[in-house]
C-alpha positions in Angstrom: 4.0 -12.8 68.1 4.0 -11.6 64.6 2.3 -9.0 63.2 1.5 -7.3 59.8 0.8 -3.9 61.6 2.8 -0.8 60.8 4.1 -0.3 64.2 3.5 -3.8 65.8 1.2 -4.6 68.6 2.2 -4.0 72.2 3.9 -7.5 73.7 1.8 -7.1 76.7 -2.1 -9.2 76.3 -4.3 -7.2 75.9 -6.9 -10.2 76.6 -6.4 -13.5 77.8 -8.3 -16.7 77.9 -7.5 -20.2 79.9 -9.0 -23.3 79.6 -12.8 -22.4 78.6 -15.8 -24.8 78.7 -18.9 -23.8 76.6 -22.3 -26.5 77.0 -25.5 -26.2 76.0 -28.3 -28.4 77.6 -30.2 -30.4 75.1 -32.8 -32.0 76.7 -32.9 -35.8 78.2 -29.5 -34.7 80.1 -27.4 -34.5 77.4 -24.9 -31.8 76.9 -23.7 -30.1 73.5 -20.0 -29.9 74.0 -19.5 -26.7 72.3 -16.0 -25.7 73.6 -13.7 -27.9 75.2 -10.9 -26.5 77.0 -9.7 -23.6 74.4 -7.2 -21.1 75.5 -6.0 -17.7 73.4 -3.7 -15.0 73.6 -4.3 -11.7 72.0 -2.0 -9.1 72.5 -1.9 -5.3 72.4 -2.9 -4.5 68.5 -3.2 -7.7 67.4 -5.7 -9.2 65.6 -6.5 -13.0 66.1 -8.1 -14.9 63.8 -11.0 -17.7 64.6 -11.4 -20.0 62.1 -13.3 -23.3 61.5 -16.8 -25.1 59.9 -20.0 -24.0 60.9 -20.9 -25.6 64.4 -16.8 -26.2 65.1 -17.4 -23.7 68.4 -15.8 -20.2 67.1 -19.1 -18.5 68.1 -19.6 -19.9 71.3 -15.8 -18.8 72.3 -16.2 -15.1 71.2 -19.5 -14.7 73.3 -17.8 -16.4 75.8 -15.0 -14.3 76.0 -17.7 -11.1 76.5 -19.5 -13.4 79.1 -22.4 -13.7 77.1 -23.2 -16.1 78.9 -20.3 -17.0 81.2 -18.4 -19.9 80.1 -19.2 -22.8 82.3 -15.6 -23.2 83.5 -12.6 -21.2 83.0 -10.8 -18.0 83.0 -11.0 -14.9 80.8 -8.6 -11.6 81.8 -9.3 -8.5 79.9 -5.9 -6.7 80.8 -5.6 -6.8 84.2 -9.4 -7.4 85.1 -10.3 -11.7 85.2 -14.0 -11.2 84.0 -14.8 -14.5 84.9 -16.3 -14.0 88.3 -17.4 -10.6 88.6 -20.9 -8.9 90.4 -23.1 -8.2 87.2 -22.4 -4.3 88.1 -18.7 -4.9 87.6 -19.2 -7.1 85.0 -20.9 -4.5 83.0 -18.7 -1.9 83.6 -16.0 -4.1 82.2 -17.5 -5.2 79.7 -18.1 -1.8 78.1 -14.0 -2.3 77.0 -14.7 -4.8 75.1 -17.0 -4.8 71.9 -19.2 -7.2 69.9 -20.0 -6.7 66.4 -22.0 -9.8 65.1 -23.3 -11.5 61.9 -26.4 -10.1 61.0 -26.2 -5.9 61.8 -29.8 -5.1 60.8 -30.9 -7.2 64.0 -28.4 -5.8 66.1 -30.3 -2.4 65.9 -33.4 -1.1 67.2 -36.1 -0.7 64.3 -37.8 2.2 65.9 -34.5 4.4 67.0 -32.9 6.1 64.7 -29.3 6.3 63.8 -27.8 8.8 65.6 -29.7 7.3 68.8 -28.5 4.2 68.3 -24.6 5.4 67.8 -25.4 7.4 71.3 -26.6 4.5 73.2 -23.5 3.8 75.0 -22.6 7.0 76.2 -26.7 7.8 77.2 -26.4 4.1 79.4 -22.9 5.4 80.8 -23.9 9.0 81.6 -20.9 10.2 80.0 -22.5 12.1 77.4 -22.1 15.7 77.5 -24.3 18.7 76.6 -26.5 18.5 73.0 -23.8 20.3 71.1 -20.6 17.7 72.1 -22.9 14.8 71.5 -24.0 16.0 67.6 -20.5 16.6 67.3 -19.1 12.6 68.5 -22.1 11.5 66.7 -21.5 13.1 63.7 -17.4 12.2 63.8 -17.6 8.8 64.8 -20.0 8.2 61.9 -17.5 9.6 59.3 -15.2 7.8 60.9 -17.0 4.6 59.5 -17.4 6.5 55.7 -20.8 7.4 56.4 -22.3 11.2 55.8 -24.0 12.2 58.9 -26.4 14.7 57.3 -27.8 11.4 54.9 -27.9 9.2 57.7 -28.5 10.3 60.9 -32.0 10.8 61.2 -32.5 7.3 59.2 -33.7 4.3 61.1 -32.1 0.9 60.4 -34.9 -0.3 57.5 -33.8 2.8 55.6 -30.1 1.6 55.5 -28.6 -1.3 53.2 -26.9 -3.9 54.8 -23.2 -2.8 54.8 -24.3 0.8 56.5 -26.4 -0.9 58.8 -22.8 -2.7 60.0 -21.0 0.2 59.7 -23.6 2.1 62.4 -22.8 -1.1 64.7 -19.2 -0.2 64.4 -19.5 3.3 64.7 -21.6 2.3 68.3 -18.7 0.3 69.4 -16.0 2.4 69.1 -17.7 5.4 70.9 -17.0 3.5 74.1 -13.5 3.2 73.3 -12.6 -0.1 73.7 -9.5 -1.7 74.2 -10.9 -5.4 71.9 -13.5 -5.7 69.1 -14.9 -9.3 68.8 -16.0 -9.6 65.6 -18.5 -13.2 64.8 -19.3 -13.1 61.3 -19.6 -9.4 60.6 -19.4 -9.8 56.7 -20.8 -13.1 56.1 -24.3 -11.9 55.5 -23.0 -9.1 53.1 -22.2 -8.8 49.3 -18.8 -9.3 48.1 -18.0 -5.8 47.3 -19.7 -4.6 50.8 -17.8 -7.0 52.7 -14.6 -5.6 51.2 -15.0 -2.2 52.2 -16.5 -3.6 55.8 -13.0 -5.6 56.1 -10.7 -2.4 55.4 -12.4 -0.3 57.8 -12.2 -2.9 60.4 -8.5 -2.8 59.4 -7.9 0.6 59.4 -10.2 1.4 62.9 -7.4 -1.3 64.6 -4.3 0.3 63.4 -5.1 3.5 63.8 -6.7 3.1 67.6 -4.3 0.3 68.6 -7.3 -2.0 69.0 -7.0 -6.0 69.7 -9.5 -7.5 67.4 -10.9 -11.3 67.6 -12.0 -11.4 64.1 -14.9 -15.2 63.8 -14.9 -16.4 60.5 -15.3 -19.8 58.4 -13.9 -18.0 55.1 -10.1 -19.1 55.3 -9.0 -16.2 52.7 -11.2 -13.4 54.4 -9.5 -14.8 58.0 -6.1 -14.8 56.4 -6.3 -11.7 55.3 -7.2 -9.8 58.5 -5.4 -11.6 61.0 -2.0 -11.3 62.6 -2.3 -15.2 63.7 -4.8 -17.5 62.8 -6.5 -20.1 65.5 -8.2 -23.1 64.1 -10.8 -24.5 66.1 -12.8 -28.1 65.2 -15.8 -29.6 67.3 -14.8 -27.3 70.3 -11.1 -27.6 70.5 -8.1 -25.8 68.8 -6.1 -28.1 66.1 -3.7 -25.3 65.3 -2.6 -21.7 66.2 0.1 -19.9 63.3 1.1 -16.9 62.1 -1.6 -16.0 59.1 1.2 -15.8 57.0 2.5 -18.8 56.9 -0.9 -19.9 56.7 -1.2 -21.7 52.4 2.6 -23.2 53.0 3.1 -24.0 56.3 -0.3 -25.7 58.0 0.4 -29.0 59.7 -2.6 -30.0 60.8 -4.7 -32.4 59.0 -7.8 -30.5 59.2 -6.4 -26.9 58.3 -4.7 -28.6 55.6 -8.7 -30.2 54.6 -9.5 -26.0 54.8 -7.2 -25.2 53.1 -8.0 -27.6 49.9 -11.0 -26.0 49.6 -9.2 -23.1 48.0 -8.5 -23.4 44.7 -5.0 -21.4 44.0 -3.7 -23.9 47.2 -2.5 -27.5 46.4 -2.8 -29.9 49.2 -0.7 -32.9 47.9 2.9 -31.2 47.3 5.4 -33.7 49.2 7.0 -32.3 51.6 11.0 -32.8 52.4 12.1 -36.1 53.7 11.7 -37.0 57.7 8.8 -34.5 57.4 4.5 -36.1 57.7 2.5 -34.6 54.8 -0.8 -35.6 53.1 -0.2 -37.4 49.8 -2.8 -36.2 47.0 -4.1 -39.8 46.6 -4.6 -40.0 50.8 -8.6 -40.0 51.7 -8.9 -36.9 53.1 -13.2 -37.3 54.2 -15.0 -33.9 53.7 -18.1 -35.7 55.1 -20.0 -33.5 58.2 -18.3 -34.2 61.4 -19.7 -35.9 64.3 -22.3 -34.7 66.9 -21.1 -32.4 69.2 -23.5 -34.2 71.9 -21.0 -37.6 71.3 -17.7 -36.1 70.3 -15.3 -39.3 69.5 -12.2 -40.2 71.6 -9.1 -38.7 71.6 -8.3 -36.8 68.7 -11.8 -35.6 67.5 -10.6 -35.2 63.8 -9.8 -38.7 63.4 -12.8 -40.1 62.3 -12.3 -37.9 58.9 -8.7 -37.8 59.2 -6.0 -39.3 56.3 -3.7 -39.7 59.0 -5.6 -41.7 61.7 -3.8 -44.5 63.8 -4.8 -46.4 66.8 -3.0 -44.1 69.1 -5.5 -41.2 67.9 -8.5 -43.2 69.1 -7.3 -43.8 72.6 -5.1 -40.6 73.6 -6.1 -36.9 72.8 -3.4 -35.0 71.2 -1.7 -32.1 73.3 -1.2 -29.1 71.7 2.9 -28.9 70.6 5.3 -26.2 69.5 6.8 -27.3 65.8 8.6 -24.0 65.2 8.6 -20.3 67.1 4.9 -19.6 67.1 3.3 -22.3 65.7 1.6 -25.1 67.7 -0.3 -28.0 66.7 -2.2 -30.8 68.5 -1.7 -33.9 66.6 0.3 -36.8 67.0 1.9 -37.3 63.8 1.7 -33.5 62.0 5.9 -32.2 61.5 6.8 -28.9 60.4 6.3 -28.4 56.2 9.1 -26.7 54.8 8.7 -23.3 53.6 7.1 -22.7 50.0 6.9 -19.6 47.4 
């Protein structure tokens, strides 16, 4: 595994997910297929990026993973501990080492507690808090740990805080339990440009300095790209492509990533490739149209009914996910390895 971390994340995974099935019931006994089989790796220190359209499934894997709810089948192993399974005691003691921080942060909090009640709130449930002066004292250090000044904010309840502080008090509340994985859905999507800057570089700097894994959910490809160690790329509930972030503009195979990546305007998504290699042509119809229903997903490969590259064979077989060089792996029948680009 690759990694843009100063010292590089342990090789052992740190979290582990196999085969996960997400529905939702939507009346008349049909089912929204919301995941379909996904499987991730996220080692020691690494983070993994999520990346896909709105409705592709990204969400519904990162609650999964923190068994909110269970998925409906499948495995997920947080270090040594399959948290798939568990008594709801266990299952919430385990669950304290792994963290969510989600989209919107000003709902995440209580509107009547105030801030240094809400940063306490895992230690108070735990019991594991200490006499008055050691809590002020965490309190107080694990919110300028997040850049905020205790003696401003602490006695401020959520309504009194912008957005991006709001966040960073959902952060600071995290990493008080100490958790060995952040799962982060969204958490600067609902922020202004400049907030979600400084919201990304703390995330950045919390996980190398702690060590942290970090599932980082997002549908902005140069906000995912920039976090991430590797980049998964999810579309109607299953994974079209898993590669290292930086090789992320030149070397996406997939159809769809390549569709993502077009959408950026310093990235050109009709350079030919070298000869014996499958590439998109700039004239090739490449439809941006909304995909299908999740409740009716289409045969085999469920990107073909938008994709340039679309034969018979991707109606009637579902592609399995294949290596095409040392850490990247695509599922598509016809996508080859691009050569390298400056």
């Amino acid at each position: 595994m690759t990694t843009t971390h100063d010292t590089g994340p342990d090789p052992r995974p740190a979290l582990v997910a196999e085969d996960l099935v997400v529905g939702y019931p939507a009346g008349h006994g049909r089912t929204v297929h919301a995941v379909s089989g996904v499987g991730l790796e996220v080692a020691a220190g690494e983070t993994l990026g999520i990346l896909g359209e709105s409705g592709c499934g990204k969400s519904s894997v990162g609650r999964s993973l923190i068994q909110l709810p269970p998925p409906g089948s499948g495995t997920v192993r947080l270090g040594t501990t399959t948290l798939t399974g568990l008594a709801p005691e266990e299952l919430r003691r385990a669950r304290a080492r792994i963290q969510l921080i989600t989209q919107d942060p000003v709902s995440a909090l209580n509107p009547r507690r105030k801030v240094k009640d809400l940063v306490w709130e895992g230690p108070s449930i735990w019991g594991n808090g200490g006499d008055t002066r050691d809590r002020d004292t965490r309190i107080d250090t694990a919110l300028r740990d997040v850049g905020l000044d205790p003696q401003t904010v602490r006695d401020r309840r959520p309504h009194e805080l912008s957005g991006g502080q709001c966040q960073r008090v959902c952060v600071a509340r995290a990493l008080l339990l100490e958790p060995e994985v952040l799962i982060c859905d969204e958490p600067v999507s609902s922020l202004d440009v400049s907030v979600q800057a400084q919201i990304l570089n703390l995330l950045e700097t919390t996980v190398r300095r702690r060590g942290l894994s970090m599932v980082f959910i997002a549908h902005d490809v140069s906000v995912v790209k920039n976090v991430s160690d590797r980049v998964m790329v999810m579309y109607l509930g299953k994974v079209c492509e898993v590669l290292p972030s930086d090789g992320l503009p030149h070397e996406a195979a997939h159809p769809y990533t390549r569709l993502l990546l077009a959408s950026l305007p310093e990235v050109q998504l009709g350079t030919a490739g070298p000869p014996g290699t499958t590439d998109i042509p700039a004239d090739a119809p490449v439809h941006t149209a909304e995909p299908p229903s999740p409740l009716d997903p289409p045969s085999g490969c469920r990107f073909r009914t938008r994709c340039p590259l679309a034969t018979g064979r991707c109606a009637d077989e579902e592609p399995v996910p294949r290596e095409i060089r040392p850490g990247h792996r695509v599922a598509c029948h016809h996508a080859e390895p691009r050569r390298n680009r400056p």
